[in-house]
Structure formats: structure tokens, C-alpha cells
C-alpha positions in Angstrom: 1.8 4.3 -15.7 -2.2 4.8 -16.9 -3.9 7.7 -14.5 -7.9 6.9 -14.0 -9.4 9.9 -12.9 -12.6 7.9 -12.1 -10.3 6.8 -8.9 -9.7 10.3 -7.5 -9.8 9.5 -4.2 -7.7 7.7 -1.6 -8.6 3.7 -2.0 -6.5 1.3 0.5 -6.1 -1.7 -2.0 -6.2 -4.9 0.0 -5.7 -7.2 -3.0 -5.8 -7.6 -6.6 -6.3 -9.9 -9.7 -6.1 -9.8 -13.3 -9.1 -12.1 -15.4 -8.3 -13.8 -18.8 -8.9 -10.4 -20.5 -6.0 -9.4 -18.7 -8.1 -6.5 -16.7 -8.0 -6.1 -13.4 -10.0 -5.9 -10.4 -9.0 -4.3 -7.4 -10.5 -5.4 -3.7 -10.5 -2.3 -1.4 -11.1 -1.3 2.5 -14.2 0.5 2.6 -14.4 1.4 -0.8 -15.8 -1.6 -2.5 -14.5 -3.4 -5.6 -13.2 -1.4 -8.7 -13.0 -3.1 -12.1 -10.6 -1.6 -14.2 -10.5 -2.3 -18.5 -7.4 -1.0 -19.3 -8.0 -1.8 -23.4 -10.9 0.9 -22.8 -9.6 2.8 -20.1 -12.5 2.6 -18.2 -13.3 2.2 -14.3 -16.4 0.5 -12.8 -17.1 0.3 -9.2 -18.9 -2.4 -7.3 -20.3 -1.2 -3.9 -23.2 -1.9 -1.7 -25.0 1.1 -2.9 -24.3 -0.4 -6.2 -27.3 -0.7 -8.8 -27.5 -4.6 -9.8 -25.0 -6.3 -11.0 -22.9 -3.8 -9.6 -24.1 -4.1 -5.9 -21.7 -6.1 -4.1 -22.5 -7.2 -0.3 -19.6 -5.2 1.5 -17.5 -2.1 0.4 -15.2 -3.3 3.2 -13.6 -6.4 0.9 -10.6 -8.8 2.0 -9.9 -10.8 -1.3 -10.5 -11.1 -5.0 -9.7 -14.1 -6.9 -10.6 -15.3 -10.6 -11.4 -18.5 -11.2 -11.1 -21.0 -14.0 -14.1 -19.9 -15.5 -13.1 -16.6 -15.5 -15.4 -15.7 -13.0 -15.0 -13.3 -9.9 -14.9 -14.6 -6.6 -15.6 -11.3 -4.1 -14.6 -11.7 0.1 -16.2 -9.2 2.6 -17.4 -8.6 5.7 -21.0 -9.6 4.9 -20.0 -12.7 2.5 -19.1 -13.9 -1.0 -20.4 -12.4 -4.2 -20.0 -14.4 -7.4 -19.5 -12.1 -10.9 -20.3 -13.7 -13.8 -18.0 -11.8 -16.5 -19.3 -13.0 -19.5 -23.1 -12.8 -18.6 -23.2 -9.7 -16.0 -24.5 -12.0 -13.7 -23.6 -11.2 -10.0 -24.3 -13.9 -7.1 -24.8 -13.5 -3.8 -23.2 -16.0 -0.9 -23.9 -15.1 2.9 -24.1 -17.2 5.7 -27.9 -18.7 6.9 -28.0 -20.9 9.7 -31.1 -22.9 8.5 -29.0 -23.9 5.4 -26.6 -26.7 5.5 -25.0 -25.5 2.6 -24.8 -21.9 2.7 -21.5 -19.8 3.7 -20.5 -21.2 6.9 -19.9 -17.6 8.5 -20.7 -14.0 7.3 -17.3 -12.8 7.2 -15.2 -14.6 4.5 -11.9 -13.4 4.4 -9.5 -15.2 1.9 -10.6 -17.2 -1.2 -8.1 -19.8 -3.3 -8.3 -21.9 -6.2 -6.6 -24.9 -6.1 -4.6 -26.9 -8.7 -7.6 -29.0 -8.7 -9.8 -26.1 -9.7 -11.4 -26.6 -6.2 -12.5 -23.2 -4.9 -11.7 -22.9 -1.0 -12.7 -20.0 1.1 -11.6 -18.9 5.2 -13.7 -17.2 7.1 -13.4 -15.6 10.4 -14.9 -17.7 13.0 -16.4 -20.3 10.4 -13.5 -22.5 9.6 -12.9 -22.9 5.7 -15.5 -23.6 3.5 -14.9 -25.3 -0.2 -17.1 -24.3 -2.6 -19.3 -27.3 -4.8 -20.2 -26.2 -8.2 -22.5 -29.0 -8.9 -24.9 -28.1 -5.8 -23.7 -24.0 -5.9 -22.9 -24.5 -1.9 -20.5 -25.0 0.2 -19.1 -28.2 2.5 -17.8 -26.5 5.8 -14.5 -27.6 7.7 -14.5 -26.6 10.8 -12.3 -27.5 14.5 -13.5 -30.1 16.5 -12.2 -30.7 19.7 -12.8 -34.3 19.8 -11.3 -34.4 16.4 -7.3 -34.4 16.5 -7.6 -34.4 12.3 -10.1 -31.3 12.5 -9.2 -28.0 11.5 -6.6 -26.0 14.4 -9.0 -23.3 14.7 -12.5 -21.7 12.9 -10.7 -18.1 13.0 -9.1 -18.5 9.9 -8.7 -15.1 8.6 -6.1 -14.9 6.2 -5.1 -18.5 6.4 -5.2 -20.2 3.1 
């Protein structure tokens, strides 16, 4: 088991994935995102105090996911951050109401990646939103009560 003192403090890890360098990046409660390079050893954080790229939207993060591009897909409280690995780029996602194709609520809670590479993410009170490379937005699905073929329910914490 590798120690990293740069952790050396409690962290409630929510969830965790491992990117096509085979390091891994840790989604906590309250504490932000840690990125951890195990070939070097070393520990950097993500937080909202964080100095850009490493400012993230939330400390309080649900889900991490890696996509096929080997990007970072981040899920908090206050929406989605987007890290570009290869070109420390980091990419803000949070919910406008005057844009159609922005994150359909602030809290996102769960993001998946399909089979299809179609990147889907649930939010709490927004229904599920997929992501759309081509326009870098989001098409929502949402309940609709005249709509028996609508979504059961916008409150779709967890639920992917």
C-alpha cells in the first residue's frame, strides 16, 4: 500500500477512477478532487479555492468519471467541470436558465459513459442531461406529465 502524506487529513472518498495513465483521481465530500500520479508519487488537489486549472466549481463532489478521450468529467454541487489531461485545460459546466444548452440543473450528481461513447449526466431536480460534443452542450431529458415515455422523475440523483 503507497502512503501520500500530501493526504494527511480525513477525506470521505465518494468515488473514484483511474485515466489511461493508469492514475487516479479521487472525488471527495467537502474536500474537492485529488489527482494522484502514482509513477511520481505525487498528489494534486482540485478545489474551489483552487488556482486555474486547478479550481474546480465544488469541493463537495458526487462523481468522477474518465472519458474516451481521456478526459475528466467532475460532478458537484455547483455543476460539471471538464479536465483536459493532456492540455491542462479545465472547463466549466453550470446551469443558466437563458441557455438552452447549458447544464440543465446546478447540482449534477452522477456522470456515465456509454458503450456508445455518449456522455450522460443526472442531476438533482434537472432530469438527465447527455452531453453533445459537436455543440459542447447538453440536450436535457426531463419528466413530463403529459408524457407517459418521459423520464419517471427530474430528481435523479444517483440514478444512472
Amino acid at each position: 500500500m503507497q502512503k501520500f502524506p500530501e493526504i494527511n487529513r480525513f477525506v470521505a472518498i465518494r468515488t473514484m477512477a483511474e485515466d489511461k495513465n493508469g492514475d487516479l483521481w479521487l472525488s471527495t465530500q467537502e474536500k474537492g478532487l485529488y489527482f494522484l500520479d502514482l509513477k511520481r508519487k505525487k498528489v494534486i488537489e482540485f478545489s474551489e479555492r483552487g488556482i486555474p486549472p486547478y479550481r474546480i466549481l465544488s469541493d463537495n463532489i458526487f462523481s468522477v468519471a474518465i472519458d474516451v478521450n481521456n478526459e475528466v468529467w467532475v460532478a458537484g454541487d455547483n455543476g460539471l467541470n471538464r479536465i483536459d489531461i493532456a492540455n491542462n485545460k479545465n472547463t466549466p459546466y453550470v446551469h443558466n436558465p437563458k441557455n438552452p444548452n447549458s447544464l440543465s440543473h446546478k447540482f449534477a450528481n452522477y456522470i456515465f459513459e456509454d458503450d456508445r461513447k455518449n456522455l450522460w449526466v443526472s442531476t438533482d431536480g434537472g432530469g438527465i442531461n447527455l452531453y453533445d460534443r459537436k455543440t459542447d452542450g447538453f440536450i436535457k431529458f426531463n419528466h413530463n406529465k403529459d408524457d407517459e415515455n418521459s423520464l419517471l422523475g427530474d430528481k435523479n440523483q444517483f440514478n444512472l
